[in-house]
N, C-alpha and C positions, 0 to 999 in steps of 0.2 A: 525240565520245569520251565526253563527261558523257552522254550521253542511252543510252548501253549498257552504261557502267562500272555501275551498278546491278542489272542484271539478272543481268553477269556477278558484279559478288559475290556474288549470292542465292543463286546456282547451286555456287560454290566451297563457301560455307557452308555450306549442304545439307549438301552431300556431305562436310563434313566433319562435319556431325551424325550422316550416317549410321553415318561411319565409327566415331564414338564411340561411338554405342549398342551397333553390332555388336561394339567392344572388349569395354565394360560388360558386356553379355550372355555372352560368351564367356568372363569371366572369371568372372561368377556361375556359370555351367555349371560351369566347371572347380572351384570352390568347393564347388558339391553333389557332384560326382562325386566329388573329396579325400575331402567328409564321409561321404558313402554306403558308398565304398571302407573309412576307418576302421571306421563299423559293422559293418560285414561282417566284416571281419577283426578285432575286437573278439569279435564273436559266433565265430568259428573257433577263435580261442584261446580263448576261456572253453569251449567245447565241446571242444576238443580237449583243453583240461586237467583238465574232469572226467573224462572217455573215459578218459584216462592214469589219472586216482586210482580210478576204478572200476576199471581193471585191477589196479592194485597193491595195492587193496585190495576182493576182489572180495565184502565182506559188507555194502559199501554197497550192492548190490542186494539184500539182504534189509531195509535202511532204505527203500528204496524201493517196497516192495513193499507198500501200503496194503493195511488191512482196509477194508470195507464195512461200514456202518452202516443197519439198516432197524428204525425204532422204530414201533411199532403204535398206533396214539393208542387209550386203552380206550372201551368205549362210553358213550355218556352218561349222565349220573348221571337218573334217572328223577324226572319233578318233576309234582304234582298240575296236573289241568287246566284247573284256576282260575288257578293262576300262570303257565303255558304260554299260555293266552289274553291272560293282561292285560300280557305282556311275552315277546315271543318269545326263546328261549336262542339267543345267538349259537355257533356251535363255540368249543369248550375250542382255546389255540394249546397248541404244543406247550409254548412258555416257561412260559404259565400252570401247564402241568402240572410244571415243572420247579419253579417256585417253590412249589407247593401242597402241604406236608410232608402231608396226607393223599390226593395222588395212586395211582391203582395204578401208576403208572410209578416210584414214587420208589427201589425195588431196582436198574433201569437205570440209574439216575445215581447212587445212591449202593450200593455193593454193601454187604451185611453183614458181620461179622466174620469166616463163616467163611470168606469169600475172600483175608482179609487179608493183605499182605503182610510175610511173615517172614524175616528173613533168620539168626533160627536155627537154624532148619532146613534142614539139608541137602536138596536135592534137584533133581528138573528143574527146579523155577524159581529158584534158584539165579541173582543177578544180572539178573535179567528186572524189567523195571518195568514196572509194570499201570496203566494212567492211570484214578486215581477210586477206588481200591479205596484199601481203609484201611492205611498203612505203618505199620508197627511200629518201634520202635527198640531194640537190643540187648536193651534191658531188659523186652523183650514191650509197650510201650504205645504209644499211637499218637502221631507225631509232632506237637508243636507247632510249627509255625514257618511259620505263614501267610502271604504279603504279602510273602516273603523274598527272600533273596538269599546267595552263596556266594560266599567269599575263602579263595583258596588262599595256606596260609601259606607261603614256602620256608623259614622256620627251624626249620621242624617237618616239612615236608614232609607234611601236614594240609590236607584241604577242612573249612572251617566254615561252616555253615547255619545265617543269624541268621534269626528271623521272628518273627511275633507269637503269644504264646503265651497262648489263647483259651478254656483249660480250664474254663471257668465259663457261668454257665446265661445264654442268649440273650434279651432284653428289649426294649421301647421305651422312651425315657427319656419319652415324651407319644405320645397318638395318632396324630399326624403325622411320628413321628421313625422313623429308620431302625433295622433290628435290630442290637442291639449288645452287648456284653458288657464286663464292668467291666474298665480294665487289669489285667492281673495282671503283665507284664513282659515282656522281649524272650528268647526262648529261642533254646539255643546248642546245635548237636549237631557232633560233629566225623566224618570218615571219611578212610580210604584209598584209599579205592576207588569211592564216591562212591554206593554203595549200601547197604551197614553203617552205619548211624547210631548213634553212641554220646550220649545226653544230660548235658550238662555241665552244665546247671542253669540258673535265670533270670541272666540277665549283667547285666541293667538291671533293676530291679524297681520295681512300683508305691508310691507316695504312698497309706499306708493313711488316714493323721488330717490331713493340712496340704489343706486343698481349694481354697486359692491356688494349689498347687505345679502345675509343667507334668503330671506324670505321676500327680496324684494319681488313683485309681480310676475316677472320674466321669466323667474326661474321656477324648481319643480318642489312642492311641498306634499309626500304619501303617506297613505298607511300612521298616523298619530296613534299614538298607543299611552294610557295615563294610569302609573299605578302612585300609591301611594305609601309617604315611607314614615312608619313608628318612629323614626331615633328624631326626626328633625321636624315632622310635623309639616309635611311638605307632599303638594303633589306635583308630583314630574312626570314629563311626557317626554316621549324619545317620539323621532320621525324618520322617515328618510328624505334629505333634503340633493337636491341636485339640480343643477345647470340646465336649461333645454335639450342640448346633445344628451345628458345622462354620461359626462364624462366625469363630472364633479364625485359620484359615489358614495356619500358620507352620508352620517346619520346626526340629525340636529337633539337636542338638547332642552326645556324648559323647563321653568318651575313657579307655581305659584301655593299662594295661603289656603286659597278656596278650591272645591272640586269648580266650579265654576267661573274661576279667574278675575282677574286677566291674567293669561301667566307671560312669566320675562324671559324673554329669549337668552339663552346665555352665548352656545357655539355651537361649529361644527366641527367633525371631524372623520378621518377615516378609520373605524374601530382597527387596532391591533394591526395599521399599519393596512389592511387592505379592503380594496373597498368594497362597500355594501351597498344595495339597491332595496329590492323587499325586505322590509326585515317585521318584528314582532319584539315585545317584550311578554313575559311570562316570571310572574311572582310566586315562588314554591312556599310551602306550609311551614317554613321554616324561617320566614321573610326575607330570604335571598335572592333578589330578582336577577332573571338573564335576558342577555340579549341574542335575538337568533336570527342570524339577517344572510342573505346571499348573497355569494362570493367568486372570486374569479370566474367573472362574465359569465354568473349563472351558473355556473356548472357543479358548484358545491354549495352546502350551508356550514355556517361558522354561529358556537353556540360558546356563552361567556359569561361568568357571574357580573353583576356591577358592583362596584364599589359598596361603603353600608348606608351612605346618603344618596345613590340611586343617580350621583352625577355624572358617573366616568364608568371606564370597564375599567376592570384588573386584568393582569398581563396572561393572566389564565384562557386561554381557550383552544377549543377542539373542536376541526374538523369532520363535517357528517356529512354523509347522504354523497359520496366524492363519485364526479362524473356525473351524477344524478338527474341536473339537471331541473332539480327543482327551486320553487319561490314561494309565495305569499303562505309563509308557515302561523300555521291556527295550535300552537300547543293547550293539552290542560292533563288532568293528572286524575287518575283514579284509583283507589284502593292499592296505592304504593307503587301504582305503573305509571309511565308519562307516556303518553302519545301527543300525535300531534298530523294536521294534513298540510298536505302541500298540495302546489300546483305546477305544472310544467310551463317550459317557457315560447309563450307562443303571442306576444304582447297583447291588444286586447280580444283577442280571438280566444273563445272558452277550449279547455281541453279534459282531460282525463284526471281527478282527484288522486293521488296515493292517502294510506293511511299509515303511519308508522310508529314503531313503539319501541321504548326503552326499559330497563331495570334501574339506570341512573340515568339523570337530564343531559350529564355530558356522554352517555351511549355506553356501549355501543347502538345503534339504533336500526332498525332492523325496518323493511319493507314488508309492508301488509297487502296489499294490492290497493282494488278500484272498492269503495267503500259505497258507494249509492248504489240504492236499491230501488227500483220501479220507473214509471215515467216510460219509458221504452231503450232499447242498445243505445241511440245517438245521446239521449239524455243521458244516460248514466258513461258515456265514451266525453261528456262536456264537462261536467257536475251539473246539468241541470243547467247550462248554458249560462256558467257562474262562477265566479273565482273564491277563496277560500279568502277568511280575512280576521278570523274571530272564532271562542266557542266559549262559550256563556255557561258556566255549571248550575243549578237548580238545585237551589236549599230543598231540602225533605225529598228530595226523588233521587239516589243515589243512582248513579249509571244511566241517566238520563240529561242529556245537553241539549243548548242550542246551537247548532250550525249558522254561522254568518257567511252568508256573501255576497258579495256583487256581480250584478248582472249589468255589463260595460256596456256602454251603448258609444261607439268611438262616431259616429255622428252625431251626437247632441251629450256629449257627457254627464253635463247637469241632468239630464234625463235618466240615466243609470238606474239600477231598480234596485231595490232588496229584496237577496235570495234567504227565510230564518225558515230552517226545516227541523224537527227532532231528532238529533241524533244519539244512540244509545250503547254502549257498550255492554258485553254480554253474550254467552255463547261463544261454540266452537269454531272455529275458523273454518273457512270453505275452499282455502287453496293454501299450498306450500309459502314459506317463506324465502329470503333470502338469508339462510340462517348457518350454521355450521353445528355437525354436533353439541348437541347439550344444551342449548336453549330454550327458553319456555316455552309452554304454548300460549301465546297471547289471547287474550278474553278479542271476538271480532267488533270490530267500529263501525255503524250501519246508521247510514245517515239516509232516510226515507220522504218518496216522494210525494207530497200531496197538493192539490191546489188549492184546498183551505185545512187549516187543520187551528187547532187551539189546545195549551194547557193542561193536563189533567187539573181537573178541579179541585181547588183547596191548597194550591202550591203556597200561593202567596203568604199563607199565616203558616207555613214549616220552616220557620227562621230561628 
């Protein structure tokens, strides 16, 4: 009996390894097919539910409906054949030509006045926005408010568009320094309608004689961002303030009674200890604003509730996007998702947009790719030779944004354009993510290219 009871266990055993692996297995099977099955009917519903908002609103397919972009690169500039031999010209890129204010290309990216956009003038373009052409504001001049951003009041029932206002001649402060112009202050334009711009005047202004002070001239005032806070009855702006070099880092501070000021500088500071450059504020549905600025020399983003009077961070925050390499974050929120775009770091030289999305604001946060759509490869390899800066949600058009940005012009800065395109969430993705089992499928972010485009009609009274 001892000399068979051993074989016979080995053999029970077995079989009862088998039988667990084939459980094991069968319930991982059953595991992927659950998650498979969720994708797929993820993607039906996000399809089905733009299907439905295209139907009920059938001038999203005129949103959808890119132009084509084909730029001609000119011929090359003719050079003696003594310097042709002792250094061969490599081809002009296109960037080069974007950045070279004595380009022939520079009419394409930057148009003249007489294209400019007027909105006192009646006529066909009428509510149409031109990406790159020069906007006017009531008062016939071209707007300032670069780097901006837009806060809809409800006690006024008022959009206001805070940016930097850059009306002064473009310089290096040393040979090696970036182009820049002296502060002059933060400009304020208000509208109804989100195309009529009326100017309200500098809201922050610069430091002419104190040249300790945050905002004195010399130094660097970006990106103002204004929300406003329930408990105090207050509107505060966060910035990025900083030195000529950009060694300073920090992000400044204001607040005033009115959306339209003057507001009071209070301070500056480096959030949580380290420093920041682009940053962004974003106010969730639950009146908890955060701050989302990049961090060590670019190479990550740092995201952080503020305080409940909207003056300070709390010691809370969390590193995103690490290695990344991105800046100029444009967050906003849809149907219980946050996304948000960035920009790569390449100073005023345009590049390649990301789109990325979370389940919570402090992440994990996840990489979507390149989100523009039409124009041609270089365009959509640039954002449309544009930096990200903003994104504007649209009462009664759910899944329907505006894209902000800037189109830098580092020879003439005050010249800089605005890039407002439609951007709409919706639909299935068209490439992998950087994601790890068990993630959603993110609804895709598709910001579209047109050289005029306008509104669906009737937004304005869906408030």
């Amino acid at each position: 009996m001892s000399g068979n009871s051993a074989p016979l266990l080995l053999r029970l055993f077995s079989g009862s390894r088998c039988s667990m692996s084939a459980v094991v297995w069968s319930l991982v099977g059953c595991v992927l097919m659950l998650h498979l099955y969720s994708l797929v009917r993820h993607k039906d519903v996000v399809t089905g539910e733009i299907q439905s908002h295209t139907v009920q609103n059938p001038q999203l397919r005129e949103l959808q409906k890119v132009d084509e972009e084909k730029i001609q690169m000119p011929p090359p500039r003719k050079r003696s054949p003594r310097a042709a031999k002792r250094k061969p010209k490599r081809p002009t890129t296109i960037i080069e030509e974007f950045l070279d204010e004595n380009s022939q290309l520079r009419g394409t990216f930057f148009p003249g006045q007489k294209t400019a956009i007027d909105p006192r003038k009646d006529g066909n373009d009428s509510f149409y926005y031109s990406p790159a052409k020069i906007w006017l504001d009531t008062d016939g001049n071209p707007i300032q408010a670069h780097g901006g951003g837009i806060l809809y009041d409800e006690k006024t029932m008022t959009y206001y568009w805070y940016g930097e206002y850059k009306d002064g001649p473009t310089y290096h402060a040393h040979k090696k320094a970036a182009a820049r112009v002296d502060i002059i202050g933060v400009g304020c334009y208000s509208s109804k309608d989100l195309w009529k711009w009326k100017n309200e005047g500098i809201v922050l202004a610069a430091e002419e004689t104190d040249e300790t002070h945050d905002l004195h001239k010399s130094n660097v005032l970006e990106r103002p961002k204004v929300v406003y806070n329930e408990n105090t009855g207050k509107y505060v702006m966060w910035m990025h303030i900083d030195d000529a070099n950009y060694t300073k880092a920090s992000v400044g501070v204001a607040v005033s009674d009115y959306p339209t000021g003057p507001f009071d500088y209070l301070y500056s500071k480096q959030p949580h200890g380290f420093e920041s450059r682009d940053m962004t504020i974003f106010k969730d549905d639950d009146g908890v604003a955060y701050l989302i600025y990049s961090s060590e020399d670019n190479s990550e983003l740092h995201i952080g509730p503020l305080t409940k009077d909207y003056l300070n961070v709390t010691p809370i925050v969390q590193r995103i996007l690490v290695a990344q390499h991105r800046e100029a974050p444009a967050l906003f929120k849809h149907q219980g998702t946050y996304y948000m775009i960035t920009s790569g770091c390449t100073g005023w030289a345009p590049n390649e947009a990301h789109a990325h999305a979370a389940e919570s604001i402090m992440g994990p946060w996840e990489t979507m790719g390149n989100p523009c759509i039409g124009g041609s490869k270089i365009f959509r390899l640039t954002t449309f030779f544009s930096q990200s800066t903003f994104v504007v949600p649209l009462p009664g058009l759910p899944g329907i944004f505006i894209f902000m940005a800037d189109r830098w012009n580092p020879a003439d800065l005050k010249d800089s354009r605005y890039v407002w395109l439609p951007l709409i969430v919706g639909g299935p993705v068209d490439r992998p993510f950087d994601y790890n089992f068990g993630f959603p499928l993110w609804s895709r972010v598709s910001i579209f290219w047109h050289r005029k485009w306008r509104l669906p009609q009737g937004w304005r009274v869906m408030k």
